[in-house]
PQR file with spaces between the fields and no chain letter, atoms N, CA, C, O and H, PARSE charges and radii, in Angstrom:
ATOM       1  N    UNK     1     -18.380   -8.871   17.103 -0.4000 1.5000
ATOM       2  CA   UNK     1     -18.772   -8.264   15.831 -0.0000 2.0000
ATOM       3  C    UNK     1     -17.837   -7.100   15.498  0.5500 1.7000
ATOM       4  O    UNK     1     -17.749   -6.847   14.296 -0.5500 1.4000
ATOM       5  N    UNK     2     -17.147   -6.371   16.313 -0.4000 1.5000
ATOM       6  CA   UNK     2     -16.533   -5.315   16.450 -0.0000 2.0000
ATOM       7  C    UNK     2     -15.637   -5.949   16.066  0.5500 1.7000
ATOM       8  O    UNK     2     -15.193   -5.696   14.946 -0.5500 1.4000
ATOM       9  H    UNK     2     -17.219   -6.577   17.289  0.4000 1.0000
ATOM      10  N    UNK     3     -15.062   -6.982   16.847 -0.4000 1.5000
ATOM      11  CA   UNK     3     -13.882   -7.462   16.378 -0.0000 2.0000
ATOM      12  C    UNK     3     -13.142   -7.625   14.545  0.5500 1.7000
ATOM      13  O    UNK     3     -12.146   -7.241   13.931 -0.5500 1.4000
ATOM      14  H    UNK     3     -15.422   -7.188   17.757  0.4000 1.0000
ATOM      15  N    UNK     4     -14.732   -8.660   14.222 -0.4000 1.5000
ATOM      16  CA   UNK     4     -14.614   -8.938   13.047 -0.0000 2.0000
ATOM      17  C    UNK     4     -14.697   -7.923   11.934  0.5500 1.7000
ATOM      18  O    UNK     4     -14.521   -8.100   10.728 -0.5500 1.4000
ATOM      19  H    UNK     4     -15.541   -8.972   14.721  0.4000 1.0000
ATOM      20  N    UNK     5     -15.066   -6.586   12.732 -0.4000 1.5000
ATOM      21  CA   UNK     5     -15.152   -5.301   11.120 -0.0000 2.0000
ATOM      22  C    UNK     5     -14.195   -4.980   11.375  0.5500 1.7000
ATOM      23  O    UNK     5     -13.781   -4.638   10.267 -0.5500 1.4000
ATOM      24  H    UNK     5     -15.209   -6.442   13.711  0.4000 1.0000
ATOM      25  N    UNK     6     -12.760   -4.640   12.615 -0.4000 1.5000
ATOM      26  CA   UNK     6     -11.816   -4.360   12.977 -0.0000 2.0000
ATOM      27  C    UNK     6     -10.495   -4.830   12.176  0.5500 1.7000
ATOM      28  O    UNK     6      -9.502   -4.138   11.948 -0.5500 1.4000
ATOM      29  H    UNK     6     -13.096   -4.918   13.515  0.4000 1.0000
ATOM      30  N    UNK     7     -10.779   -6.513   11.709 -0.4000 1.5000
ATOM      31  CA   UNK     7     -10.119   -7.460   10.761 -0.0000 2.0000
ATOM      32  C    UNK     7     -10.214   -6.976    9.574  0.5500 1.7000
ATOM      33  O    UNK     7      -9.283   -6.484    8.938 -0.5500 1.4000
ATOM      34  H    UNK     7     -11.585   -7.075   11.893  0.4000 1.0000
ATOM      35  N    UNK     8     -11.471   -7.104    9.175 -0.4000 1.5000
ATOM      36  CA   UNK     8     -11.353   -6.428    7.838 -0.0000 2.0000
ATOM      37  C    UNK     8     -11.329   -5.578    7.575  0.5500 1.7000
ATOM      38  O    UNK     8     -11.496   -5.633    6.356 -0.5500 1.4000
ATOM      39  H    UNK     8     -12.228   -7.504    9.693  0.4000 1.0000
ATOM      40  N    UNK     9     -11.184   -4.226    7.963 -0.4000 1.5000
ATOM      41  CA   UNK     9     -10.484   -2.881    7.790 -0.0000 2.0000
ATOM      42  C    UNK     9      -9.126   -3.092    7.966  0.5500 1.7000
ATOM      43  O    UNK     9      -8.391   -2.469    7.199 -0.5500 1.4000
ATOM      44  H    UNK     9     -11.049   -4.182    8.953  0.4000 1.0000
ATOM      45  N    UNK    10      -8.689   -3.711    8.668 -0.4000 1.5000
ATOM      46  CA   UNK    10      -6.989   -3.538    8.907 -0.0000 2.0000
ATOM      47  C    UNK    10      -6.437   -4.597    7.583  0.5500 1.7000
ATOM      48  O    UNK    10      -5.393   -4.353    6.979 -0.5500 1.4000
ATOM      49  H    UNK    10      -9.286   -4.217    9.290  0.4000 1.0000
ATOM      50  N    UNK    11      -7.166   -5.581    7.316 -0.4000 1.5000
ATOM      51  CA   UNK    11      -6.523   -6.067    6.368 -0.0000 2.0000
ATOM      52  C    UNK    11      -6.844   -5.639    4.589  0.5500 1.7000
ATOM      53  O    UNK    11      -6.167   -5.778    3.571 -0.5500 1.4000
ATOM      54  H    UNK    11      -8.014   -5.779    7.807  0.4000 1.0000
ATOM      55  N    UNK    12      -7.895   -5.204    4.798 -0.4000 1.5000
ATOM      56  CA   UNK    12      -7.901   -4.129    3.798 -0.0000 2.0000
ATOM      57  C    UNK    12      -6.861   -2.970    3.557  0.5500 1.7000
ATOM      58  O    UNK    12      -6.166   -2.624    2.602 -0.5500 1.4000
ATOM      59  H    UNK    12      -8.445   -5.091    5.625  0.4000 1.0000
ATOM      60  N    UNK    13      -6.982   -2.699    4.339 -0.4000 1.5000
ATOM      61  CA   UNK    13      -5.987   -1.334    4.690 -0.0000 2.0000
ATOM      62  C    UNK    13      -4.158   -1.924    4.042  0.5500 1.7000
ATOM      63  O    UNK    13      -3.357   -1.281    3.364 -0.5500 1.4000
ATOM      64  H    UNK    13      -7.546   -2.980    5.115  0.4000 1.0000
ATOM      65  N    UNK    14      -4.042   -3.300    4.586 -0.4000 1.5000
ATOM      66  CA   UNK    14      -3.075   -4.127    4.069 -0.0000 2.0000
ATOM      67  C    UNK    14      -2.720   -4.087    2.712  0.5500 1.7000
ATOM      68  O    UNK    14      -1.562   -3.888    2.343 -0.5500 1.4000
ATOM      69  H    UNK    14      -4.693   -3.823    5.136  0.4000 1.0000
ATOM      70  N    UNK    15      -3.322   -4.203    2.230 -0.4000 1.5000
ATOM      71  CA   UNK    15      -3.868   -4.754    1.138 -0.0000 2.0000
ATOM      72  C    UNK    15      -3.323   -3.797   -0.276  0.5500 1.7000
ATOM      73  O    UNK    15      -2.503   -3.947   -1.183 -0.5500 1.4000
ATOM      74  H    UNK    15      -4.262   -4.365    2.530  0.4000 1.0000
ATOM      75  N    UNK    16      -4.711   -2.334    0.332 -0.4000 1.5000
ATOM      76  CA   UNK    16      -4.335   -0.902   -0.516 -0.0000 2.0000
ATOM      77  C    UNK    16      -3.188   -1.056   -0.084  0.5500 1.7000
ATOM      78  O    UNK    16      -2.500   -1.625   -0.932 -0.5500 1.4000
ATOM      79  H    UNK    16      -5.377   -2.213    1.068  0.4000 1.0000
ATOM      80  N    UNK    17      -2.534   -0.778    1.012 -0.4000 1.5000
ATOM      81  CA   UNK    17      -0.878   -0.378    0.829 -0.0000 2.0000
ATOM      82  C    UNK    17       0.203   -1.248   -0.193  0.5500 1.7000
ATOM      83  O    UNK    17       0.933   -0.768   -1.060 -0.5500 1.4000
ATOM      84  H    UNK    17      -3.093   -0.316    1.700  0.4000 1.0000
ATOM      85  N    UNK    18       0.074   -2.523    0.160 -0.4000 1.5000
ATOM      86  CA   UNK    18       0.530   -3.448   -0.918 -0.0000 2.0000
ATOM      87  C    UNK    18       0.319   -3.023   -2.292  0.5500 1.7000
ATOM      88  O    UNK    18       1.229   -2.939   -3.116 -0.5500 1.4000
ATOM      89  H    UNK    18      -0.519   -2.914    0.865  0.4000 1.0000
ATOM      90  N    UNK    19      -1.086   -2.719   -2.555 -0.4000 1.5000
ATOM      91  CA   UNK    19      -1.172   -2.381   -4.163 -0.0000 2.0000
ATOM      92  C    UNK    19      -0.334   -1.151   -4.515  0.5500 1.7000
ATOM      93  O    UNK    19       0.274   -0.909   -5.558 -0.5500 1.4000
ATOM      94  H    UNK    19      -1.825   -2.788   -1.886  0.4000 1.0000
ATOM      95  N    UNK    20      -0.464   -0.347   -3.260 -0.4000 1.5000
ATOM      96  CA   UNK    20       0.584    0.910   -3.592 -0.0000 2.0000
ATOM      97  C    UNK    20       1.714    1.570   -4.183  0.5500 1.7000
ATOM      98  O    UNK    20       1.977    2.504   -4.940 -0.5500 1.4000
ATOM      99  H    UNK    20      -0.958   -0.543   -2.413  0.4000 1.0000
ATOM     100  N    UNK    21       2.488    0.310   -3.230 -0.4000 1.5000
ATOM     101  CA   UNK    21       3.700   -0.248   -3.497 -0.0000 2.0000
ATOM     102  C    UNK    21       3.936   -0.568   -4.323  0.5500 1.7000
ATOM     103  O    UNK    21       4.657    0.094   -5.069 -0.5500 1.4000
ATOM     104  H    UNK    21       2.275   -0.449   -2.615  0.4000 1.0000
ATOM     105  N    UNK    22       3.459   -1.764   -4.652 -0.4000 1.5000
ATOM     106  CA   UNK    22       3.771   -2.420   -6.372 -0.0000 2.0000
ATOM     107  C    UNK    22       3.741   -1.002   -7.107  0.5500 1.7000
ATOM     108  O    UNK    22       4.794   -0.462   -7.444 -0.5500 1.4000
ATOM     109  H    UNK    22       2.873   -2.302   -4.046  0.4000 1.0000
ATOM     110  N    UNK    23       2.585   -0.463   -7.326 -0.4000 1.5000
ATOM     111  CA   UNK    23       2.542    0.287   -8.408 -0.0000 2.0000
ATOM     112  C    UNK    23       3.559    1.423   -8.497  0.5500 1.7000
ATOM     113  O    UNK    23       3.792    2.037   -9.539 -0.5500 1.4000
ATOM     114  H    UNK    23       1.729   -0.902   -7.052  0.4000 1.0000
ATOM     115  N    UNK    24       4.214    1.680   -7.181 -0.4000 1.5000
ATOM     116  CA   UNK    24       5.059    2.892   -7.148 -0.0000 2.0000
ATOM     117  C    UNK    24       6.237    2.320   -7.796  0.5500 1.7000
ATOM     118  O    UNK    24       6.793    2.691   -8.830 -0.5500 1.4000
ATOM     119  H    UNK    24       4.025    1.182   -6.335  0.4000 1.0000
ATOM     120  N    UNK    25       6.536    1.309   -6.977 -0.4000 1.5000
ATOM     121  CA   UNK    25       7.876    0.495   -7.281 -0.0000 2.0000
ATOM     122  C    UNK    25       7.756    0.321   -9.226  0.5500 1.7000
ATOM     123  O    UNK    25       8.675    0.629   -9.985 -0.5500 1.4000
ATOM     124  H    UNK    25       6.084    1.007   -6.137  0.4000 1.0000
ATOM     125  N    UNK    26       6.906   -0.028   -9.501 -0.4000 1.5000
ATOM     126  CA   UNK    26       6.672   -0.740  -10.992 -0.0000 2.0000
ATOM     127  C    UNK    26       7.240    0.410  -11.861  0.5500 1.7000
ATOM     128  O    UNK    26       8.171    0.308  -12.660 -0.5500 1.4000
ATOM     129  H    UNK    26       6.159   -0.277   -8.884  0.4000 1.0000
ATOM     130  N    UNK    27       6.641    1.338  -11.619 -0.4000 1.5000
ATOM     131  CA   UNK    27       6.241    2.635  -12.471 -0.0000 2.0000
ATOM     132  C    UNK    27       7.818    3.599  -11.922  0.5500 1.7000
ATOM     133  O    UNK    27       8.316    4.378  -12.735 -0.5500 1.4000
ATOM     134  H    UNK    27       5.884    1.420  -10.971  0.4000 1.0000
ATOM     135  N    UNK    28       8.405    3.441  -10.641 -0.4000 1.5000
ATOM     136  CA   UNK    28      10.005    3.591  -10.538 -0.0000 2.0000
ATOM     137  C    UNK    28      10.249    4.990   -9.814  0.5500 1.7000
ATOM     138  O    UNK    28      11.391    5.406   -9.623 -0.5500 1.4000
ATOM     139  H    UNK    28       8.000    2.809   -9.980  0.4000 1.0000
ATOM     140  N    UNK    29       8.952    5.790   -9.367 -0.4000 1.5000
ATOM     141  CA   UNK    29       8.996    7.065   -9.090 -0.0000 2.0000
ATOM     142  C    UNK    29       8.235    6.862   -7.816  0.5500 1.7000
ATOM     143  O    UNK    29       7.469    5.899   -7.846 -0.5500 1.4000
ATOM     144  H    UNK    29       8.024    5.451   -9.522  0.4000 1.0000
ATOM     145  N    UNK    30       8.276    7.617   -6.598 -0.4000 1.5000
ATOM     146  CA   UNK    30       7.382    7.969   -5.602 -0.0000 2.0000
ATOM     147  C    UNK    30       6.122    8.657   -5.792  0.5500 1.7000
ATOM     148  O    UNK    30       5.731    8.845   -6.944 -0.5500 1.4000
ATOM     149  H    UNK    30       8.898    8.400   -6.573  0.4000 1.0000
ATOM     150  N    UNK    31       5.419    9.067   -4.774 -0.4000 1.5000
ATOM     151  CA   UNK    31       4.270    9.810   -5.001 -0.0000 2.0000
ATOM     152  C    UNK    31       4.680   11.111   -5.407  0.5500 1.7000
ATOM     153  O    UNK    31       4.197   11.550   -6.451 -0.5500 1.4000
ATOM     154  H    UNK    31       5.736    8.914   -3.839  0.4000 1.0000
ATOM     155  N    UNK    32       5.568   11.870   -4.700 -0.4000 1.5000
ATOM     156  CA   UNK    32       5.936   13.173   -5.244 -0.0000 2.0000
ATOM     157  C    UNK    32       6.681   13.104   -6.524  0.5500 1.7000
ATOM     158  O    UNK    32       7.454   14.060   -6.579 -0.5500 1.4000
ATOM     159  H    UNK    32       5.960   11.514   -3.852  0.4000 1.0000
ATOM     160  N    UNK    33       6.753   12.359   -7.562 -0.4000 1.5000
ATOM     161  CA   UNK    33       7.242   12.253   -8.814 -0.0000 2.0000
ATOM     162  C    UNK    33       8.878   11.990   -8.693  0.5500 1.7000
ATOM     163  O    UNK    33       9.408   11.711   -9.768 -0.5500 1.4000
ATOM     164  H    UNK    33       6.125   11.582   -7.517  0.4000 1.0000
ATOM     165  N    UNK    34      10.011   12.054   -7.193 -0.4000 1.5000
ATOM     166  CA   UNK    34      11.105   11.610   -7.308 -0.0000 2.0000
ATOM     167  C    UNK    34      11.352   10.380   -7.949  0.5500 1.7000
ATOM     168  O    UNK    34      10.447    9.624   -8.303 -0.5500 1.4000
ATOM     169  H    UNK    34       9.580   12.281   -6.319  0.4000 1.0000
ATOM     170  N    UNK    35      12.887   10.099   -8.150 -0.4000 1.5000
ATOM     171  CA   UNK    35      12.891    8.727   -8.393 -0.0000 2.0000
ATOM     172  C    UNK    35      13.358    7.673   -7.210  0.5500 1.7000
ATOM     173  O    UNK    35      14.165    8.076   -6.372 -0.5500 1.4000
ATOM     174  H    UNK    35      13.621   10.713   -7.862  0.4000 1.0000
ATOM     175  N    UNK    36      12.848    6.313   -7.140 -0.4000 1.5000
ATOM     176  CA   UNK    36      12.702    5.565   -5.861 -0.0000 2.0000
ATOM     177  C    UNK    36      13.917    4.695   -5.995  0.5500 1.7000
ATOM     178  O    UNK    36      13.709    3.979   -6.974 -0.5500 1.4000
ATOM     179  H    UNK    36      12.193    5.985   -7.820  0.4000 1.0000
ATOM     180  N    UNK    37      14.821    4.481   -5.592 -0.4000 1.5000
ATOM     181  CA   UNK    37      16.140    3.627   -5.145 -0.0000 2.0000
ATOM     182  C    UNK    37      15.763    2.914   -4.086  0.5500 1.7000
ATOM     183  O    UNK    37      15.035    3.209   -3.138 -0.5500 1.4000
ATOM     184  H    UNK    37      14.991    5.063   -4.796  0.4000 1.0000
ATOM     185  N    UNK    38      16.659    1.411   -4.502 -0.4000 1.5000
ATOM     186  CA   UNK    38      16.496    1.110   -2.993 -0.0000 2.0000
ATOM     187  C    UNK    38      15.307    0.063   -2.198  0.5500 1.7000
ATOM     188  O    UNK    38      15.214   -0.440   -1.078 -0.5500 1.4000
ATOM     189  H    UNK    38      17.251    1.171   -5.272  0.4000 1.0000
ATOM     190  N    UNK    39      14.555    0.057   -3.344 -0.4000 1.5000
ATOM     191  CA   UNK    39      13.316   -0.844   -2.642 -0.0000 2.0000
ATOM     192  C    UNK    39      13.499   -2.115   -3.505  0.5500 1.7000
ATOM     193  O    UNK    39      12.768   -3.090   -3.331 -0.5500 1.4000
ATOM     194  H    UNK    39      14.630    0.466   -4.253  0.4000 1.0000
């Protein structure tokens, strides 16, 4: 059971980061407002 909430937190966790990404990449700036090269 441990196992299986272990899965879905980590692939969640996957997941938000992925959406992250896109959106940083999309939008062309990092979190601190630089601009992102390179990805």
């Amino acid at each position: 059971m441990i196992w299986l909430f272990l899965l879905i937190l980590i692939f969640g966790f996957v997941l938000w980061i992925q959406s992250n990404k896109a959106s940083v990449v999309s939008s062309g700036k990092s979190m601190k407002g630089e601009r992102v090269e390179g990805i």
